[in-house]
N, CA, C, O and CB atoms as a CASP TS submission, in Angstrom:
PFRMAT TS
TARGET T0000
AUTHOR 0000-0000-0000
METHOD Language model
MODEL 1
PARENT N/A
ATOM      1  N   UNK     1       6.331  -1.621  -5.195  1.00  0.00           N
ATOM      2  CA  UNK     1       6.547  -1.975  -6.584  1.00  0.00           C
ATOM      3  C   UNK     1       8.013  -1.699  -6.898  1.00  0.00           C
ATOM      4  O   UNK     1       8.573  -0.801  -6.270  1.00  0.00           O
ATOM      5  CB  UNK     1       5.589  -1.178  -7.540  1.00  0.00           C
ATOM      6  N   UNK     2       8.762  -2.478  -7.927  1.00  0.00           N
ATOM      7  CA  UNK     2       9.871  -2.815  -7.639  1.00  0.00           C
ATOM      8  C   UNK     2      10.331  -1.746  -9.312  1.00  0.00           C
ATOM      9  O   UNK     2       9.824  -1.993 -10.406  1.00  0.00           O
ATOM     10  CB  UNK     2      10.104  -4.743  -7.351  1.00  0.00           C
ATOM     11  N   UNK     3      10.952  -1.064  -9.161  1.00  0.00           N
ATOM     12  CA  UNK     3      11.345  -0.706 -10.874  1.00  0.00           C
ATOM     13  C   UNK     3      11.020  -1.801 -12.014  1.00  0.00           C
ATOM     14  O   UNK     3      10.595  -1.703 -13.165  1.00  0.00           O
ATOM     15  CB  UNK     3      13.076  -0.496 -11.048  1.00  0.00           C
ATOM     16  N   UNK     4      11.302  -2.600 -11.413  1.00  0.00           N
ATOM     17  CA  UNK     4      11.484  -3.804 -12.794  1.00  0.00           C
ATOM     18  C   UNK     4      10.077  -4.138 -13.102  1.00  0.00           C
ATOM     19  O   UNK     4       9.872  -4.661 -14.197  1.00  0.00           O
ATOM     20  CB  UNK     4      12.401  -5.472 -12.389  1.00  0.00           C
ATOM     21  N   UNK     5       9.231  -3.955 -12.438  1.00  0.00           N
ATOM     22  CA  UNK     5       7.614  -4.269 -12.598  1.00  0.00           C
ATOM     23  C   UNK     5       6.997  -5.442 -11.601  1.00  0.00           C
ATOM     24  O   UNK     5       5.804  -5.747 -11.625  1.00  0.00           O
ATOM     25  CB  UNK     5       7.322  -4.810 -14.219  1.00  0.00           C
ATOM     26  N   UNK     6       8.098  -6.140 -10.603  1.00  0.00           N
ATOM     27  CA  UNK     6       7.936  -6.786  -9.912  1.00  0.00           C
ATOM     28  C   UNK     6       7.157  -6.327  -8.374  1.00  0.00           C
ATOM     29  O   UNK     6       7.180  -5.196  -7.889  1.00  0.00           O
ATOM     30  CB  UNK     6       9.028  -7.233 -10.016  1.00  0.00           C
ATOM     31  N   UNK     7       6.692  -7.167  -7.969  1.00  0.00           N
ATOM     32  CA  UNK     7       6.152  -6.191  -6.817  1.00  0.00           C
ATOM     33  C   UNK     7       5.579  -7.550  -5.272  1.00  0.00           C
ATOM     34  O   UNK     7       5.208  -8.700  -5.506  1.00  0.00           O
ATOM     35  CB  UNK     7       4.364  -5.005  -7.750  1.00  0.00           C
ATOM     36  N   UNK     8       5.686  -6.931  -3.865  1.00  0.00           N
ATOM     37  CA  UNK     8       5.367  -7.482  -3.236  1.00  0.00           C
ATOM     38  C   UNK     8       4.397  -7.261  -2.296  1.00  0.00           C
ATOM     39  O   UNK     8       4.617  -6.247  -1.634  1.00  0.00           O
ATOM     40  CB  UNK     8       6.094  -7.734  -3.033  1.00  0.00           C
ATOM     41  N   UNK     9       3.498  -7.796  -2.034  1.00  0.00           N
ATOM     42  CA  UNK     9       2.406  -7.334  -0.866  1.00  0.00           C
ATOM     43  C   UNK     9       2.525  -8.131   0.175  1.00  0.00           C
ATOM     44  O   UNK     9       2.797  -9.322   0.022  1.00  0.00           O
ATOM     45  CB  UNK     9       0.899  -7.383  -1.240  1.00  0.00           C
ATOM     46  N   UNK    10       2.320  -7.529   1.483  1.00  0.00           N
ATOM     47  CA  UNK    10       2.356  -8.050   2.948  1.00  0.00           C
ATOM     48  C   UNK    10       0.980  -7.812   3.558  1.00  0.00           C
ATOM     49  O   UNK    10       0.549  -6.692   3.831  1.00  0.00           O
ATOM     50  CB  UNK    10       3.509  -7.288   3.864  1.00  0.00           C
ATOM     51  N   UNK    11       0.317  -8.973   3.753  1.00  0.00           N
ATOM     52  CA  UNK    11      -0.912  -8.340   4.969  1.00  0.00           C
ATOM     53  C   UNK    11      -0.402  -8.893   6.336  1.00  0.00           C
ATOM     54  O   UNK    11      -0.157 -10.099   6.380  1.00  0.00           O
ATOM     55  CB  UNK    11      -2.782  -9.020   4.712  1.00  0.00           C
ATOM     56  N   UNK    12      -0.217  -8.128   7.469  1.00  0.00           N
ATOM     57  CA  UNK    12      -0.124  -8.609   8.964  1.00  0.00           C
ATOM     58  C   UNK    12      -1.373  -8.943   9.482  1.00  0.00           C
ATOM     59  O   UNK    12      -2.174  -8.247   8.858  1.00  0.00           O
ATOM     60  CB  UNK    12       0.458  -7.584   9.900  1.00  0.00           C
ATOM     61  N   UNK    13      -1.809  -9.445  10.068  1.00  0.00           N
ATOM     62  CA  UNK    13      -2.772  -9.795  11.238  1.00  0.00           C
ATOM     63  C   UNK    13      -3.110  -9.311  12.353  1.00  0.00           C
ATOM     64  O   UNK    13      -4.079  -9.377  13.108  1.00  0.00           O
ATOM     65  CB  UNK    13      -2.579 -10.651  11.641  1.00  0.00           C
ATOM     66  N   UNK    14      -1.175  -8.326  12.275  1.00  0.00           N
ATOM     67  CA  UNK    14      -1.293  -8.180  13.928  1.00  0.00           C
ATOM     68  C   UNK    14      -0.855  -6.904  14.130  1.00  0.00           C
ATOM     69  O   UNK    14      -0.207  -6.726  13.099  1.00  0.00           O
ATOM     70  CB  UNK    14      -0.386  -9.223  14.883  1.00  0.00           C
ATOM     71  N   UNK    15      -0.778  -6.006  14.693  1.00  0.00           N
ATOM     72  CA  UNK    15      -0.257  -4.393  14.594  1.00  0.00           C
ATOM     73  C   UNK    15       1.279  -4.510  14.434  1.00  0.00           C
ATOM     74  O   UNK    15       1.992  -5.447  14.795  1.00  0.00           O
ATOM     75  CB  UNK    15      -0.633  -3.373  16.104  1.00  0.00           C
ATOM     76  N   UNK    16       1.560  -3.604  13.945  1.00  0.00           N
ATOM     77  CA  UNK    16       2.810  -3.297  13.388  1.00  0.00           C
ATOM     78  C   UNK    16       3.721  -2.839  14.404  1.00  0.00           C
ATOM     79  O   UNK    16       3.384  -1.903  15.129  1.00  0.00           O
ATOM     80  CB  UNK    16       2.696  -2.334  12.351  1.00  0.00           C
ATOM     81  N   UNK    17       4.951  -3.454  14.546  1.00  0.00           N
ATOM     82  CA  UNK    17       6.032  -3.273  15.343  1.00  0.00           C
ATOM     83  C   UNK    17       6.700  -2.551  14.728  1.00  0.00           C
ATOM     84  O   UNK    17       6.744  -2.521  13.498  1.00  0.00           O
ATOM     85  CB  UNK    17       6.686  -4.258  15.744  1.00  0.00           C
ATOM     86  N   UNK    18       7.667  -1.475  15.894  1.00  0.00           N
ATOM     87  CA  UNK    18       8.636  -0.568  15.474  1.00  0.00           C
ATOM     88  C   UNK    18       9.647  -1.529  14.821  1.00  0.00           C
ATOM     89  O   UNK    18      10.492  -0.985  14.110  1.00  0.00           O
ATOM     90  CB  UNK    18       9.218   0.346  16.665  1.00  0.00           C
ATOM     91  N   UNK    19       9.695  -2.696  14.930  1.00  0.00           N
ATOM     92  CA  UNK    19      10.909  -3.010  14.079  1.00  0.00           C
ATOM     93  C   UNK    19      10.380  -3.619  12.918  1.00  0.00           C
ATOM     94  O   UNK    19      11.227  -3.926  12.080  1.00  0.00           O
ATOM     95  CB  UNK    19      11.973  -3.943  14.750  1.00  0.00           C
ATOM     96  N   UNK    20       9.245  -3.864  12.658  1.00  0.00           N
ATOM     97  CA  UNK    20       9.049  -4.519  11.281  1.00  0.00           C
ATOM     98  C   UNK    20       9.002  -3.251  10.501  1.00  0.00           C
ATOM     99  O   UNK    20       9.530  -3.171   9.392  1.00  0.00           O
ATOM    100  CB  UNK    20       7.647  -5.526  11.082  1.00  0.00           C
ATOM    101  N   UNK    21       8.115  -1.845  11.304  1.00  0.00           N
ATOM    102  CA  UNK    21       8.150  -0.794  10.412  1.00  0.00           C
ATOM    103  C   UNK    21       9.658  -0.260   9.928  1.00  0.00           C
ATOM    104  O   UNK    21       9.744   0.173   8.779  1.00  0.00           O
ATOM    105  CB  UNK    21       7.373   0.289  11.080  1.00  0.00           C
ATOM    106  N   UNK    22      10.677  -0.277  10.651  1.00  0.00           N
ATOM    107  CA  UNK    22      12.072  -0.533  10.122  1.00  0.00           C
ATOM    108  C   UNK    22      12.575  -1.054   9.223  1.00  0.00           C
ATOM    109  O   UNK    22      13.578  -0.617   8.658  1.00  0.00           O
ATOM    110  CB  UNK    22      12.620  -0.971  10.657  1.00  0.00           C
ATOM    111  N   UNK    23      11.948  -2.133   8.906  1.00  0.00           N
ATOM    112  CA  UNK    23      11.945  -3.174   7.529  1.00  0.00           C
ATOM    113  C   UNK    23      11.408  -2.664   7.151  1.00  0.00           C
ATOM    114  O   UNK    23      12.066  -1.749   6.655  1.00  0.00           O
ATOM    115  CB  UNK    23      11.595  -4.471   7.278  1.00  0.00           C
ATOM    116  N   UNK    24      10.214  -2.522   6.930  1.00  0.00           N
ATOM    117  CA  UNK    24       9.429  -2.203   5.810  1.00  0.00           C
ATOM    118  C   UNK    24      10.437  -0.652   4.855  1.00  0.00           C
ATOM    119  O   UNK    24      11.273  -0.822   3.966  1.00  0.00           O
ATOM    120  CB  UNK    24       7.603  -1.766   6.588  1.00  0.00           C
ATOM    121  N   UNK    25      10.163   0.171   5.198  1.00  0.00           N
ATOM    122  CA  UNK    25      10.666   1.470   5.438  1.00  0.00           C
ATOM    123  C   UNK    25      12.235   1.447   5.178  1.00  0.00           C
ATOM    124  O   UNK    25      12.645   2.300   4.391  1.00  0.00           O
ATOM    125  CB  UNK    25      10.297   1.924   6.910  1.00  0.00           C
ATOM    126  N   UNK    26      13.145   0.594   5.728  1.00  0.00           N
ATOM    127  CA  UNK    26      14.584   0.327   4.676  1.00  0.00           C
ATOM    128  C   UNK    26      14.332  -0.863   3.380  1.00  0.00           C
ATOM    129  O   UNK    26      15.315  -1.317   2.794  1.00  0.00           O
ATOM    130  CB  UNK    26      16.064  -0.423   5.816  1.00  0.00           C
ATOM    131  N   UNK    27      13.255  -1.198   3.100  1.00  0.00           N
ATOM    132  CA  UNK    27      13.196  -1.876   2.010  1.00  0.00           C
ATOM    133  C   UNK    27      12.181  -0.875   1.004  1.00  0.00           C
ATOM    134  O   UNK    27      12.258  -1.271  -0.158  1.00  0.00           O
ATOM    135  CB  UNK    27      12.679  -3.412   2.371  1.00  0.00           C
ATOM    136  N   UNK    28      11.442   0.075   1.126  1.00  0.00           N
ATOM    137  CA  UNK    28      11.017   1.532   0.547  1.00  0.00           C
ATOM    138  C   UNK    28      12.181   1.581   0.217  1.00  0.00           C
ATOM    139  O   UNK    28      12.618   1.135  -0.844  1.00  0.00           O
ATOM    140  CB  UNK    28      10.409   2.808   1.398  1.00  0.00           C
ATOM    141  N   UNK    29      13.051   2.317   1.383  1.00  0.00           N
ATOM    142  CA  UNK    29      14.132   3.755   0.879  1.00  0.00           C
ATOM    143  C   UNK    29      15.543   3.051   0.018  1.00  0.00           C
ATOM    144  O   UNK    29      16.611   3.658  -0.063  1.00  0.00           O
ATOM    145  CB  UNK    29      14.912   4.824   2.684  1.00  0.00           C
ATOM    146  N   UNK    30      15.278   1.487  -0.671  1.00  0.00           N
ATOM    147  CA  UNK    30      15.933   1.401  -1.179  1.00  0.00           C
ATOM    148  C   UNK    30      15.814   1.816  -3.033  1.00  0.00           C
ATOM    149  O   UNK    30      14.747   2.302  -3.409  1.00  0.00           O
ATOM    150  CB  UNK    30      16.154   0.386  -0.619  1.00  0.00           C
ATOM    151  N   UNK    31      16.712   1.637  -3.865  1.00  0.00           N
ATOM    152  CA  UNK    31      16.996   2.655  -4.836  1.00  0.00           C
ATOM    153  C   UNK    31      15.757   2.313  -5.869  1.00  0.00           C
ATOM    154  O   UNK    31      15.010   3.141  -6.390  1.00  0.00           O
ATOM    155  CB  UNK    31      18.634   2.546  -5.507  1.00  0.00           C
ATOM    156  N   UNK    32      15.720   0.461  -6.082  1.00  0.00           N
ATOM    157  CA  UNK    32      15.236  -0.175  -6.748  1.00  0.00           C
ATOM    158  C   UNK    32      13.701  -0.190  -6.640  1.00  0.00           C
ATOM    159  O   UNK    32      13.033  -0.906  -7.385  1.00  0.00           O
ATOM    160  CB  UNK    32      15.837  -1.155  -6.622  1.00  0.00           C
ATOM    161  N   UNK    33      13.103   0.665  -5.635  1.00  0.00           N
ATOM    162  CA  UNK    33      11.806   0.715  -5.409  1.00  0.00           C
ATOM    163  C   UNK    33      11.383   1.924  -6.097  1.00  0.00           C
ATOM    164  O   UNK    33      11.936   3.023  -6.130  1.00  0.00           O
ATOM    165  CB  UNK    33      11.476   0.667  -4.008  1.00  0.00           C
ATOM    166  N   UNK    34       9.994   1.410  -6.799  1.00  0.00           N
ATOM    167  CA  UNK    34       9.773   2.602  -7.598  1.00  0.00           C
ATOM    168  C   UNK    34       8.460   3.843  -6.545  1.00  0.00           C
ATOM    169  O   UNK    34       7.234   3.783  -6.637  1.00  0.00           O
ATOM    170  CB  UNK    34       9.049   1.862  -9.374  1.00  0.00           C
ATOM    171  N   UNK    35       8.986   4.485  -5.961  1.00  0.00           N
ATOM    172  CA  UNK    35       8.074   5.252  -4.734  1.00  0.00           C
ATOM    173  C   UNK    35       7.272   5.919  -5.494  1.00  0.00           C
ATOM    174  O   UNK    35       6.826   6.840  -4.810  1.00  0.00           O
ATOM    175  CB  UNK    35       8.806   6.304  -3.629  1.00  0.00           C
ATOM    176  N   UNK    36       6.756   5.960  -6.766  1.00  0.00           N
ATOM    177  CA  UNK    36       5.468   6.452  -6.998  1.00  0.00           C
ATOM    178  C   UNK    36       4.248   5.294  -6.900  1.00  0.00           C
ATOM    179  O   UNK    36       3.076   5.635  -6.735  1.00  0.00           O
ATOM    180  CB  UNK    36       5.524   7.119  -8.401  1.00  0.00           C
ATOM    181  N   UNK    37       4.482   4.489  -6.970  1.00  0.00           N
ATOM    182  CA  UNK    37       3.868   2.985  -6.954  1.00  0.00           C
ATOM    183  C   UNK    37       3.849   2.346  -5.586  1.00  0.00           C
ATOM    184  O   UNK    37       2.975   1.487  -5.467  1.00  0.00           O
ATOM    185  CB  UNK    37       4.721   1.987  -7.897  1.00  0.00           C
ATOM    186  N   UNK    38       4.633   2.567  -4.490  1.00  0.00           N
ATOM    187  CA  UNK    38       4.367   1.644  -3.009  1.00  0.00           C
ATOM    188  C   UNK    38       4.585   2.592  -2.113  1.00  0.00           C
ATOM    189  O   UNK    38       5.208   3.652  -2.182  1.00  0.00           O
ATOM    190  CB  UNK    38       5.398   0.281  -2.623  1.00  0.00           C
ATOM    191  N   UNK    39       3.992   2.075  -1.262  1.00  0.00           N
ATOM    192  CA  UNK    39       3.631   2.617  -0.288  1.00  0.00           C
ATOM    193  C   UNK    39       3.216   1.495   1.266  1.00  0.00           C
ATOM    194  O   UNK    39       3.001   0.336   0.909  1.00  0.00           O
ATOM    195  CB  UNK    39       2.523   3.440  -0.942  1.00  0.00           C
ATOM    196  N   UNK    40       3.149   1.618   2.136  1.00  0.00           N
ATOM    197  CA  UNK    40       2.478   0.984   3.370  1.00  0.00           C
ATOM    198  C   UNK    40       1.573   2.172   4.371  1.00  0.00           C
ATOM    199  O   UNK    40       1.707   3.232   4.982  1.00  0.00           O
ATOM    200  CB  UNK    40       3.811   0.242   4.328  1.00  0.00           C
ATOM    201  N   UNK    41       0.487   1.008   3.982  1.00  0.00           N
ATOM    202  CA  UNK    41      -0.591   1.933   4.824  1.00  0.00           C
ATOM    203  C   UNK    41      -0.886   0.497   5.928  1.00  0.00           C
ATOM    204  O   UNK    41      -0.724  -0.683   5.618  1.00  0.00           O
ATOM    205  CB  UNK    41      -2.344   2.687   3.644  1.00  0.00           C
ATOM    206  N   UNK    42      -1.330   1.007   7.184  1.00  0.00           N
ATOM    207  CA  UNK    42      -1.596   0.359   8.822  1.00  0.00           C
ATOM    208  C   UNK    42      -3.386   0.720   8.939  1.00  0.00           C
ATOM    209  O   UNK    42      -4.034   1.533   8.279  1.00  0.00           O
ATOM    210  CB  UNK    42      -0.391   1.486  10.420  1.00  0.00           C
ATOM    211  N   UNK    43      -3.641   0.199   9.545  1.00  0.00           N
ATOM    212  CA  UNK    43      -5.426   0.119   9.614  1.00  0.00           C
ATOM    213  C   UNK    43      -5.628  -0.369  11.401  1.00  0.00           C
ATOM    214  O   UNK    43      -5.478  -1.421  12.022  1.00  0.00           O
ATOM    215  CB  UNK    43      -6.267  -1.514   8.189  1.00  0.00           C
ATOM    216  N   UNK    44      -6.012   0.934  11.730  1.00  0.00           N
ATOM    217  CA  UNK    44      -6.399   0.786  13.604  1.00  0.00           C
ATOM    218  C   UNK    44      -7.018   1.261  13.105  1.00  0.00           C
ATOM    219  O   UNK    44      -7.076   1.966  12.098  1.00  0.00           O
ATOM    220  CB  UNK    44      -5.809   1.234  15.099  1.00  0.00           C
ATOM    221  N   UNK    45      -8.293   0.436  14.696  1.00  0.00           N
ATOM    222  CA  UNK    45      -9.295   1.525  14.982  1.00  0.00           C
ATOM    223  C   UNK    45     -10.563   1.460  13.725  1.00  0.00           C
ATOM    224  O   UNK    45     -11.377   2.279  14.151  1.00  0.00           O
ATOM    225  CB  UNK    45      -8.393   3.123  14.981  1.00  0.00           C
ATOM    226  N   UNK    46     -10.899   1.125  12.938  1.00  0.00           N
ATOM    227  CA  UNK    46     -11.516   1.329  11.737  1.00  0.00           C
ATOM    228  C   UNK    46     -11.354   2.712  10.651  1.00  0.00           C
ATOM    229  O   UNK    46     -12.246   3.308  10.046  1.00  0.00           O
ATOM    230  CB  UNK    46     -12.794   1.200  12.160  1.00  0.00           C
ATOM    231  N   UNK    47      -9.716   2.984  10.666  1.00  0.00           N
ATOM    232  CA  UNK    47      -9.134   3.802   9.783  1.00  0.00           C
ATOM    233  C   UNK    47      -7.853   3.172   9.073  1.00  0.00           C
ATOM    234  O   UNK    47      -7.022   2.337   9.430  1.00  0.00           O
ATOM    235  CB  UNK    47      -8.833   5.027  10.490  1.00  0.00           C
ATOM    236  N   UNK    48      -8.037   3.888   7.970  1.00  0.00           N
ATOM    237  CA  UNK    48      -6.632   3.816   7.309  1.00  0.00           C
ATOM    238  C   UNK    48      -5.493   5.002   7.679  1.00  0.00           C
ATOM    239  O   UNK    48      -5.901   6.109   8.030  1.00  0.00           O
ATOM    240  CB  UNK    48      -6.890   3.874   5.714  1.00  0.00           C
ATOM    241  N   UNK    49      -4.265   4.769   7.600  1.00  0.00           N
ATOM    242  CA  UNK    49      -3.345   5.313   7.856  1.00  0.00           C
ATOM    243  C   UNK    49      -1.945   4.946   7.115  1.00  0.00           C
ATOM    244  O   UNK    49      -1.250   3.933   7.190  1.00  0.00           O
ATOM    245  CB  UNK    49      -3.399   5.214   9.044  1.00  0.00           C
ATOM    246  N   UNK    50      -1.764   6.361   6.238  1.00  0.00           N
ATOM    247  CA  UNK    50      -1.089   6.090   5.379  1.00  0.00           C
ATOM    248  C   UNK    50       0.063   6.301   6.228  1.00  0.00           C
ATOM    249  O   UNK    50       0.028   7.269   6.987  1.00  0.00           O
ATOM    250  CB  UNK    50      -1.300   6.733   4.166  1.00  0.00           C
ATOM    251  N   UNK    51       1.429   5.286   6.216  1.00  0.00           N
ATOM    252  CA  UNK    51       2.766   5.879   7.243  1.00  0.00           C
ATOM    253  C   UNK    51       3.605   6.456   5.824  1.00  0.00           C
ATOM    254  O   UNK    51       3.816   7.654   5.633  1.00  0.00           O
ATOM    255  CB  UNK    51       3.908   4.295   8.434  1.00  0.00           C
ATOM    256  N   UNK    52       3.845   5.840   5.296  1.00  0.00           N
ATOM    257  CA  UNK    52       4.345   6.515   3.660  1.00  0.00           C
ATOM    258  C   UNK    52       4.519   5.990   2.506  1.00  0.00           C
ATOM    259  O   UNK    52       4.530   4.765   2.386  1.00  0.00           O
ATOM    260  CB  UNK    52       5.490   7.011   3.577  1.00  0.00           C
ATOM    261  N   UNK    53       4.646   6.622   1.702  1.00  0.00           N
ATOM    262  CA  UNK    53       4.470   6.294   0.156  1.00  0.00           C
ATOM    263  C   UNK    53       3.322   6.903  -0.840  1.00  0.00           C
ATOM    264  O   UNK    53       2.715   7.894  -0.433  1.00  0.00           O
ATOM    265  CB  UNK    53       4.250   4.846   0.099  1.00  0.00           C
ATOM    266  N   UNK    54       2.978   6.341  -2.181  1.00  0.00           N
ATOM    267  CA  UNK    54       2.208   7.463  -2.287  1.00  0.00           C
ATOM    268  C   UNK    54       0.874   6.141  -3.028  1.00  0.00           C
ATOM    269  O   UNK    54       0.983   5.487  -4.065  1.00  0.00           O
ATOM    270  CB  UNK    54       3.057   9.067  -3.412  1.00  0.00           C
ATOM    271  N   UNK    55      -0.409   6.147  -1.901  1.00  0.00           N
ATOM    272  CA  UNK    55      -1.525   5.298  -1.997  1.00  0.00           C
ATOM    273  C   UNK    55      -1.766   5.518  -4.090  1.00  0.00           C
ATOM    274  O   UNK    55      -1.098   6.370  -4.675  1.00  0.00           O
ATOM    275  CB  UNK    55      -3.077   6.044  -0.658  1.00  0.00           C
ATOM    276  N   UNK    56      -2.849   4.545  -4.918  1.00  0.00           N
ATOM    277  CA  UNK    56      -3.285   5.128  -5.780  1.00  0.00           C
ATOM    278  C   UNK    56      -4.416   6.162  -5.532  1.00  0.00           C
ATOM    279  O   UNK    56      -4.803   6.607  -4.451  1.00  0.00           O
ATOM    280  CB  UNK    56      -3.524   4.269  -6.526  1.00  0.00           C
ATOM    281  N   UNK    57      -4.968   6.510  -7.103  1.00  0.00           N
ATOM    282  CA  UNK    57      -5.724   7.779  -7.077  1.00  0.00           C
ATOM    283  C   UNK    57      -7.209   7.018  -6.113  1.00  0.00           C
ATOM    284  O   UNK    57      -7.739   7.584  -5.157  1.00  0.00           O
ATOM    285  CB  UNK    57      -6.075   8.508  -9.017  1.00  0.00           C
ATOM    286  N   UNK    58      -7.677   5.531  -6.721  1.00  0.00           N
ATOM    287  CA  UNK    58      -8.402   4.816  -6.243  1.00  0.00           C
ATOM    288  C   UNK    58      -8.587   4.173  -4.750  1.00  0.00           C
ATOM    289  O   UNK    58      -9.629   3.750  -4.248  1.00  0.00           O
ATOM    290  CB  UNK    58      -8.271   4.178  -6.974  1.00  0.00           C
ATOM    291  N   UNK    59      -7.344   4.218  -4.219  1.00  0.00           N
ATOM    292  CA  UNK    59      -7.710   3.824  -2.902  1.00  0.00           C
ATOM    293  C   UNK    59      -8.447   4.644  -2.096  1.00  0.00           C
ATOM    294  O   UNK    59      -9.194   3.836  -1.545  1.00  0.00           O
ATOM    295  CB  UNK    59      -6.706   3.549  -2.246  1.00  0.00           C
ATOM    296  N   UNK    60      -8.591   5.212  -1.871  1.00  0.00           N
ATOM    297  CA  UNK    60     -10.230   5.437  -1.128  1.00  0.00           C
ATOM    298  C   UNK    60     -11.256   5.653  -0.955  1.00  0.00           C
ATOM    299  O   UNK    60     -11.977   6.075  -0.052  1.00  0.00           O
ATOM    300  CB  UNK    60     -10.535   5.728  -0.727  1.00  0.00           C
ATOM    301  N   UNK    61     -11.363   5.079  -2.663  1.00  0.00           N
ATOM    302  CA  UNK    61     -12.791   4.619  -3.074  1.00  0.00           C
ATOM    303  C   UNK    61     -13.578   3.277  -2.207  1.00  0.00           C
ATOM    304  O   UNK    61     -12.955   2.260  -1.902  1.00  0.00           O
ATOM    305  CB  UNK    61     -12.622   4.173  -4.681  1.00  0.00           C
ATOM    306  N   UNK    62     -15.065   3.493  -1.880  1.00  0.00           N
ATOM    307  CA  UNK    62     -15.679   2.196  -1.711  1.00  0.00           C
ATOM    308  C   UNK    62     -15.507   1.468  -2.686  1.00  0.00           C
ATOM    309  O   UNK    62     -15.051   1.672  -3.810  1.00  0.00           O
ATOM    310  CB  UNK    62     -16.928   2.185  -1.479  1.00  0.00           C
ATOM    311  N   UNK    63     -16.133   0.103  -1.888  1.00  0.00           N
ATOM    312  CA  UNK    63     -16.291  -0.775  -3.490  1.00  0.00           C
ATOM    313  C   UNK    63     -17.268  -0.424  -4.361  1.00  0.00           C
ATOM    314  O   UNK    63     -16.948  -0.613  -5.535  1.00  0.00           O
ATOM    315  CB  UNK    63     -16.627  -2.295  -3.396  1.00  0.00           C
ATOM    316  N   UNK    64     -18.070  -0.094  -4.232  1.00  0.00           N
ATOM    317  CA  UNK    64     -19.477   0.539  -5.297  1.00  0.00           C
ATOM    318  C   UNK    64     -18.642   1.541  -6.114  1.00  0.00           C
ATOM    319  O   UNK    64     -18.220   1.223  -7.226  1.00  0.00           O
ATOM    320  CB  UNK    64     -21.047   1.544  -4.330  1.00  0.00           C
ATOM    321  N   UNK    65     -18.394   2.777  -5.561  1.00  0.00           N
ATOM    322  CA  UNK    65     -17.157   3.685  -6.419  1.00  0.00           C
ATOM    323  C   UNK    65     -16.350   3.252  -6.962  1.00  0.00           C
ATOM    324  O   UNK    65     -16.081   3.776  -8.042  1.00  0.00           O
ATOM    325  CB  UNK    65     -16.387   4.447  -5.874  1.00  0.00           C
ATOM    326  N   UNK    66     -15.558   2.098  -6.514  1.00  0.00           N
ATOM    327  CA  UNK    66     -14.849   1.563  -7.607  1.00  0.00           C
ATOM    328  C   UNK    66     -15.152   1.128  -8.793  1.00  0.00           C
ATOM    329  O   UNK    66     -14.778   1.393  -9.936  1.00  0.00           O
ATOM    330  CB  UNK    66     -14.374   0.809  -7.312  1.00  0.00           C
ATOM    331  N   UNK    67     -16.132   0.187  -8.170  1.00  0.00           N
ATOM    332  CA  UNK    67     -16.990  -0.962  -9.268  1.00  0.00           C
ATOM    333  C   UNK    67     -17.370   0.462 -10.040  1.00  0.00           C
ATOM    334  O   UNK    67     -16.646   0.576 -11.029  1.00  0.00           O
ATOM    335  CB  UNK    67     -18.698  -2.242  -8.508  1.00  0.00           C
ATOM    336  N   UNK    68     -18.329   1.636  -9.884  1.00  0.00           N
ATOM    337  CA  UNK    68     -18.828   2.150 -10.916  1.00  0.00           C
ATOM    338  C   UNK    68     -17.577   3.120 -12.111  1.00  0.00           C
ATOM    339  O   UNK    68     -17.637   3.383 -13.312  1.00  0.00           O
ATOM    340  CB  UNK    68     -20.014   3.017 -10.198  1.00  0.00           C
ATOM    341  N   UNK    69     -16.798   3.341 -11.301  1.00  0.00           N
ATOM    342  CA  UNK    69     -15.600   4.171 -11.914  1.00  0.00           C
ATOM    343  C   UNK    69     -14.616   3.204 -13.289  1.00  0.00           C
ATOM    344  O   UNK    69     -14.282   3.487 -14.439  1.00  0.00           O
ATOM    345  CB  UNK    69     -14.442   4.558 -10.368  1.00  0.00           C
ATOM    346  N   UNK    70     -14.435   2.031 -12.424  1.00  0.00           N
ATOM    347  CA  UNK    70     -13.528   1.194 -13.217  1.00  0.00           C
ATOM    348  C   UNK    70     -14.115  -0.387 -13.663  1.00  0.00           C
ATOM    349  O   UNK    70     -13.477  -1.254 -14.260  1.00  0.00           O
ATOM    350  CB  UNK    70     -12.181   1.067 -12.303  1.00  0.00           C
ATOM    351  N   UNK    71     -15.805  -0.474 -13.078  1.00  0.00           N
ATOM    352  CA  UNK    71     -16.088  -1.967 -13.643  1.00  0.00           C
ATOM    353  C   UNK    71     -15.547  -2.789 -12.805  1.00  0.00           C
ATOM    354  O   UNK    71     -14.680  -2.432 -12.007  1.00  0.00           O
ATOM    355  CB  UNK    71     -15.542  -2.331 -15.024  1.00  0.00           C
ATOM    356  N   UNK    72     -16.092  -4.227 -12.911  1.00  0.00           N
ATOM    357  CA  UNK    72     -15.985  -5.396 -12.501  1.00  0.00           C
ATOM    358  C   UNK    72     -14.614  -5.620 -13.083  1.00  0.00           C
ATOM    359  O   UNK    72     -13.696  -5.850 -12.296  1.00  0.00           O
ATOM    360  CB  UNK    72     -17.115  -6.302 -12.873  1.00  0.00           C
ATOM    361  N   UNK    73     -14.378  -5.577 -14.370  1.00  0.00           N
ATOM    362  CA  UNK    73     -12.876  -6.239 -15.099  1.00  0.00           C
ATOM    363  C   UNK    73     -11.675  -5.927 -14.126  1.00  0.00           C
ATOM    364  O   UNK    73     -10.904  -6.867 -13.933  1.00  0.00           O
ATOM    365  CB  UNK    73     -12.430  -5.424 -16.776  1.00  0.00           C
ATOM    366  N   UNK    74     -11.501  -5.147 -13.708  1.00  0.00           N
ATOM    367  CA  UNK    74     -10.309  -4.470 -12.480  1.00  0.00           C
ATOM    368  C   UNK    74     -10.397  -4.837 -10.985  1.00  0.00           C
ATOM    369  O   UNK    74      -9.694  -4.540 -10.019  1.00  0.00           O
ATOM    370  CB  UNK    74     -10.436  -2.784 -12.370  1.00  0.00           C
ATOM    371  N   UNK    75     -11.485  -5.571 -11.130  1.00  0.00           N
ATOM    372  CA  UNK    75     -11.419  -6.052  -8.848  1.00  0.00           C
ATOM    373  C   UNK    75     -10.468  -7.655  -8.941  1.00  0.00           C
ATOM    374  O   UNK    75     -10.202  -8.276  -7.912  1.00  0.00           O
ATOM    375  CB  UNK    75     -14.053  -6.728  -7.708  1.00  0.00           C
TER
END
């Protein structure tokens, strides 16, 4: 998430290379990123794995936990 309220999401397909995580990670540590808001998390194996940033309070809720916490209006 970008300070300005702008924001971008990436899904890969394919495992993450040391050099895309390079990108990713100099486009974080730049100024204009707001690091309470983004983050990149990687998914092996049938886990999540946060590499950094800071996830929301909600991400690792199921969907049922979600749905009951915050409703249908928010998916």
């Amino acid at each position: 998430m970008m300070k300005d309220a702008t924001f971008s999401s990436k899904r890969l397909m394919s495992p993450l290379t040391d050099e895309q995580f390079e990108i990713f990670k100099g486009k974080y540590d730049d100024d204009d990123v707001d690091k309470e808001k983004s983050y990149l998390v990687c998914y092996r194996n049938g886990q999540f794995e946060i590499l950094f940033g800071t996830v929301p309070e909600y991400f690792h809720l199921s969907f049922e936990e979600y749905v009951e916490k915050y409703g249908y209006d928010y998916i």
